[in-house]
C-alpha angles and dihedrals in degrees: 000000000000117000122226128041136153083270091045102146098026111119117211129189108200115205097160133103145176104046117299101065090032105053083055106049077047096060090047079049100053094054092056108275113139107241123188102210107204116204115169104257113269095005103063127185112316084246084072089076101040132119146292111047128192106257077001091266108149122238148150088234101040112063118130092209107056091036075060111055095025109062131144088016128135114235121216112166106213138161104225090188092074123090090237097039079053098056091043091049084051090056098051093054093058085084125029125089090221147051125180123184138178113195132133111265115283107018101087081063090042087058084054076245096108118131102277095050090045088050087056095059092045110010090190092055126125113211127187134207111208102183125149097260099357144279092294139013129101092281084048092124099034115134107231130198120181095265090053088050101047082041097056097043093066097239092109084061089078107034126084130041143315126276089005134087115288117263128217120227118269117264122352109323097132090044087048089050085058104053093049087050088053093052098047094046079041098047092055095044095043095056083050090056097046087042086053103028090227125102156233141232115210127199101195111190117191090202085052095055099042086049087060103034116116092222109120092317095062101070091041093047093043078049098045088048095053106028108020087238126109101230091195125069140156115272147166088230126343103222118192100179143354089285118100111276115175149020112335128176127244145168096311118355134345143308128202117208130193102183118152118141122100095221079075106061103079082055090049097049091044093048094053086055099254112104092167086078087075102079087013095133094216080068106034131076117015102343085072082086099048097097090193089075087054077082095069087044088054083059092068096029102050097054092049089050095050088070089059147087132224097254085051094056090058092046104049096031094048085115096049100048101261121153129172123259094235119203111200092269085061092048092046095048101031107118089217082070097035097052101056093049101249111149113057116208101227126188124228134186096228106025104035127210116359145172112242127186108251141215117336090212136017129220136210097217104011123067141220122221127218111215141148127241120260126266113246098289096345094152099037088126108043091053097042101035105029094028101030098031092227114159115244089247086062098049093045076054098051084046095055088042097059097242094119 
């Protein structure tokens, strides 16, 4: 663990798991809060088991997805459910400035640890809910996956293809958005709690943040609310002129373009190598919006993007809006990312040297810290023994009797 960072003296418990709750106690985490991060002994979080694994071996350890949103925490397995797991979790939340948990509704009460009783222990505390659609409401006790999430918040609606059922986007990227959403409301309301020294209840719903999320629902439901119309469908390319919108293949790969405007099309022509489109009359005047016409253009443009990569195309199409389709060897290996230092190599005891995603933003004063996630219970001693002040032989006790 590096010392130092812009949340340097912020405590976190961490009573989340999965990816939600996780991926934003990370990012405090990463800027240098201390964050406990409490698994039930043996068990461990259910990221834990998730996908991918490096040489997709399978292990407890080894899960890309919780090394990844779990860095620079401190891991205590503890069974809060225990009499004794729940007076050392007390403890601890006499002095942090922030709990996250991820239960579902009703059982952090059900534990005597709901949020008046833990504003009792710590009255400046912030303590935050993280539940599929919030601690009440009809759907309170709904069960939610990604593809239910990204379904009910209306942003499925618009994604797939046409004339088949709507598809939801690959991995966790509505459970991710979330997370970052939770940090930043936390974040705010955190620095007024410790400003004011009282603090703040949170009830975090994933649904609620994908339903207002901008992401693909806001412009149809900004449109629905003005025009009746939905302005966004699904489609196989949205086409707004007789310039190129959309995936194309090239030398190796594919390109997407979102060229429109009709200032571009001398530098388009001129780029494809035929410059005698500009003033050609089938392309000028009013024709330039009939998108079905984009189709005779394709028959000049396509031949002269098949020659070349990838890294070509953005070159030479940096004027007329193209951009490469990158897989994850192209991000990994792109010099724009390596030259500004994103990925960190960490080194981890199970999984050994790997390649992480950095920082999401960079400072001037504060630093990031590039660290690796705890091991299942890995500083069970430092935090009971040289925090708490427990004896070895207590702990050796806690650990028989199943408490940790």
């Amino acid at each position: 663990m590096n010392d130092g960072g812009l949340l340097t003296g912020i405590r976190v418990v961490d009573l989340t798991q999965g990816v939600t709750g996780p991926y934003a106690t990370k990012l405090f985490a990463d800027f240098g809060a201390e964050v406990i991060k409490i698994e039930h002994p043996n068990v461990g979080d259910v990221a834990r088991r998730m996908g991918p694994f490096p040489d997709d071996e399978p292990h407890l350890e080894r899960s890309g997805v919780f090394l990844h949103i779990n860095t620079n925490k401190l891991g205590l397995a503890l069974n809060i459910k225990s009499e004794p797991g729940q007076r050392i979790l007390k403890t601890l939340l006499k002095n942090a400035d922030l709990l996250v948990e991820g239960f579902r509704p009703g059982v952090m009460e059900s534990l005597g640890l709901g949020y008046e009783r833990v504003r009792e222990i710590n009255p400046a505390i912030v303590m935050a809910s993280v539940s599929n659609f919030g601690q009440w409401g009809p759907y309170r006790d709904f069960e939610v996956t990604e593809l239910t999430a990204y379904a009910v918040g209306v942003s499925m609606h618009c994604t797939g293809v046409p004339e088949r059922e709507p598809m939801r986007l690959p991995n966790t990227a509505t459970l991710m958005q979330s997370g970052n959403m939770l940090a930043a409301v936390v974040m705010n309301i955190l620095f007024g709690a410790v400003a004011t020294g009282q603090g703040e209840y949170v009830d975090h719903s994933i649904m609620e943040t994908q339903a207002a999320s901008a992401d693909r629902n806001g412009p149809a439901l900004t449109a629905m609310a003005y025009s009746g119309e939905l302005s966004f469908r699904r489609s196989m390319m949205r086409r707004f002129s007789i310039l190129p919108f959309g995936a194309y293949p090239c030398a190796d790969g594919y390109v997407h373009f979102t060229a429109s405007q009709a200032s571009w099309w001398p530098k388009f022509c001129t780029m494809i190598g035929h410059p005698e489109l500009i003033d050609d009359p089938r392309f000028t005047g009013d024709n330039f919006s009939d998108p079905e016409l984009g189709f005779e253009v394709d028959a000049y443009f396509i031949p002269w993007l098949l020659t070349k990569t990838k890294s070509e195309a953005m070159d030479l199409c940096a004027d007329v809006g193209g951009t490469p389709i990158n897989t994850m060897a192209d991000v990994f290996s792109d010099p724009h990312f390596r030259g500004r230092d994103f990925f960190s190599v960490v080194d981890h005891p199970a999984s050994g040297r790997l390649e992480y995603p950095g920082a999401q933003v960079k400072l001037q004063q504060g630093s990031w810290r590039a660290g690796r996630a705890p091991l299942l219970g890995e500083h069970n001693l430092e935090i009971l023994c040289g925090r708490l002040g427990l004896s070895y032989g207590e702990v050796v006790h806690l650990a028989r009797e199943g408490v940790i």
